[in-house]
C-alpha positions in Angstrom: 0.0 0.0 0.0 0.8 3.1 -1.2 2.5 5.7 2.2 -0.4 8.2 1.1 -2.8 5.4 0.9 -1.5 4.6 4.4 -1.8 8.1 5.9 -5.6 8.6 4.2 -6.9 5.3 5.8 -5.4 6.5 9.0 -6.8 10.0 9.1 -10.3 8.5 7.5 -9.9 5.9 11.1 -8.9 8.5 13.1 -11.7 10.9 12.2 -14.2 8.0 12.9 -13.5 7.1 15.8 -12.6 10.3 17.5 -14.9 13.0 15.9 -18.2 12.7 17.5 -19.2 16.0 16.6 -18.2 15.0 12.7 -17.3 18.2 11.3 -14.1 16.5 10.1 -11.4 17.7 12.3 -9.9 17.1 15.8 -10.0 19.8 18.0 -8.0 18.8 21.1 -11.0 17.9 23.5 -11.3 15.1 21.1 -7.7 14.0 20.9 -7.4 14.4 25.3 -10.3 12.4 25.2 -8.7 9.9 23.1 -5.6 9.9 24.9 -7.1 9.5 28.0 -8.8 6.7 27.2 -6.0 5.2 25.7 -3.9 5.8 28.8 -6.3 4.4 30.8 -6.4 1.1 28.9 -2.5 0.9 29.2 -2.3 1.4 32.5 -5.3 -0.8 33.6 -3.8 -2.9 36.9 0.0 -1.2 36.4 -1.0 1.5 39.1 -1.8 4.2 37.0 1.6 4.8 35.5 3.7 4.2 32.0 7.2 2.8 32.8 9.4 3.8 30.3 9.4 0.8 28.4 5.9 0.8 27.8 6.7 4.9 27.0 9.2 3.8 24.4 6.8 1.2 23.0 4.3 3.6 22.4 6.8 5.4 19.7 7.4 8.4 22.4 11.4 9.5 21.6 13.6 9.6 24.9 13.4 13.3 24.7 9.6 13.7 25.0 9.6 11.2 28.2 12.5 13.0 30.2 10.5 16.3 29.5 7.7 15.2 30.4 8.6 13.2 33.4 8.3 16.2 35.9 8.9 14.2 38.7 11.7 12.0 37.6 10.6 9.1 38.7 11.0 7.2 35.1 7.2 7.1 34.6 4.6 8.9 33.1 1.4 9.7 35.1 -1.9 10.4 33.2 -0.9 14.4 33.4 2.6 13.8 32.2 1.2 11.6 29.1 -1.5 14.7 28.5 1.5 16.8 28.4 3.1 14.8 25.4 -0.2 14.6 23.8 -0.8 18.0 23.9 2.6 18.7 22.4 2.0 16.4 20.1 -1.1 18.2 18.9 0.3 21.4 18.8 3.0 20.5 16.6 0.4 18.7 14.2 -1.7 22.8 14.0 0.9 25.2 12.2 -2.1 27.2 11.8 -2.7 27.5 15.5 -6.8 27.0 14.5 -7.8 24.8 17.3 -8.1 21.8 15.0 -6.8 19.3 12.9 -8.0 18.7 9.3 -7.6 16.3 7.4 -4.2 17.6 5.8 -2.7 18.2 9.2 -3.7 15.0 10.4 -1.7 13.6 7.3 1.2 15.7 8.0 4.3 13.9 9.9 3.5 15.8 12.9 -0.2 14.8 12.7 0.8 10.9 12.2 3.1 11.1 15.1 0.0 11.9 17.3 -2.2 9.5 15.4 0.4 6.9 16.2 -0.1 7.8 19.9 -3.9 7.5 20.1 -4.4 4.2 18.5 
C-alpha cells in the first residue's frame, strides 16, 4: 500500500473514531479524550503509571519522556502523558486553528500523534 494510501486510511480511522461531533477535524477535547482513554487502557492494573518501556513502546522519543517526566521518577502519570499529547497536537496545528484537518492529520507531525492514540 501506497504511504499516502496509508496516511488517508489512518486520518479516515482516526476521524471516525474520534470525531463525535463529525465536522471532520480534531479539536483537542477530542484528541485528550482519546488519549485519555488510551492511557487508561495501558495502565489498567499497572498502578496508574507508564514505565518507560511501555513509553518507548508507544513510539514516544527519549526526549519527550525525560520532558515530560516532571517528577523524575521514570514514569509517566496520566498528566505527564496529557503533556506529550498536547505537544504532540500542537506540533500537528501550524495554523494554530484549534483543529486538525484532514491535511494536518496527514502531515508527519499529525501521524506522530495519530500513532499515539491508537
Amino acid at each position: 500500500m501506497p504511504v499516502g494510501a496509508a496516511a488517508d486510511e489512518s486520518v479516515a480511522a482516526a476521524l471516525k473514531a474520534w470525531d463525535p461531533d463529525k465536522d471532520g477535524t480534531l479539536d483537542l477535547a477530542e484528541v485528550k479524550k482519546a488519549a485519555e482513554a488510551k492511557f487508561d487502557r495501558l495502565v489498567k492494573d499497572k498502578g496508574g503509571v507508564l514505565d518507560r518501556k511501555a513509553a518507548l513502546g508507544l513510539g514516544l522519543r527519549k526526549a519527550e519522556i525525560r520532558h515530560a517526566d516532571r517528577d523524575n521518577d521514570d514514569t509517566l502519570d496520566k498528566a505527564e502523558f496529557m503533556s506529550i499529547v498536547e505537544a504532540r497536537f500542537k506540533a500537528a496545528n501550524p495554523d494554530a486553528d484549534g483543529t486538525l484537518d484532514a491535511k494536518e492529520l496527514k502531515s508527519k507531525a499529525g501521524q506522530a500523534l495519530l500513532r499515539l492514540l491508537k
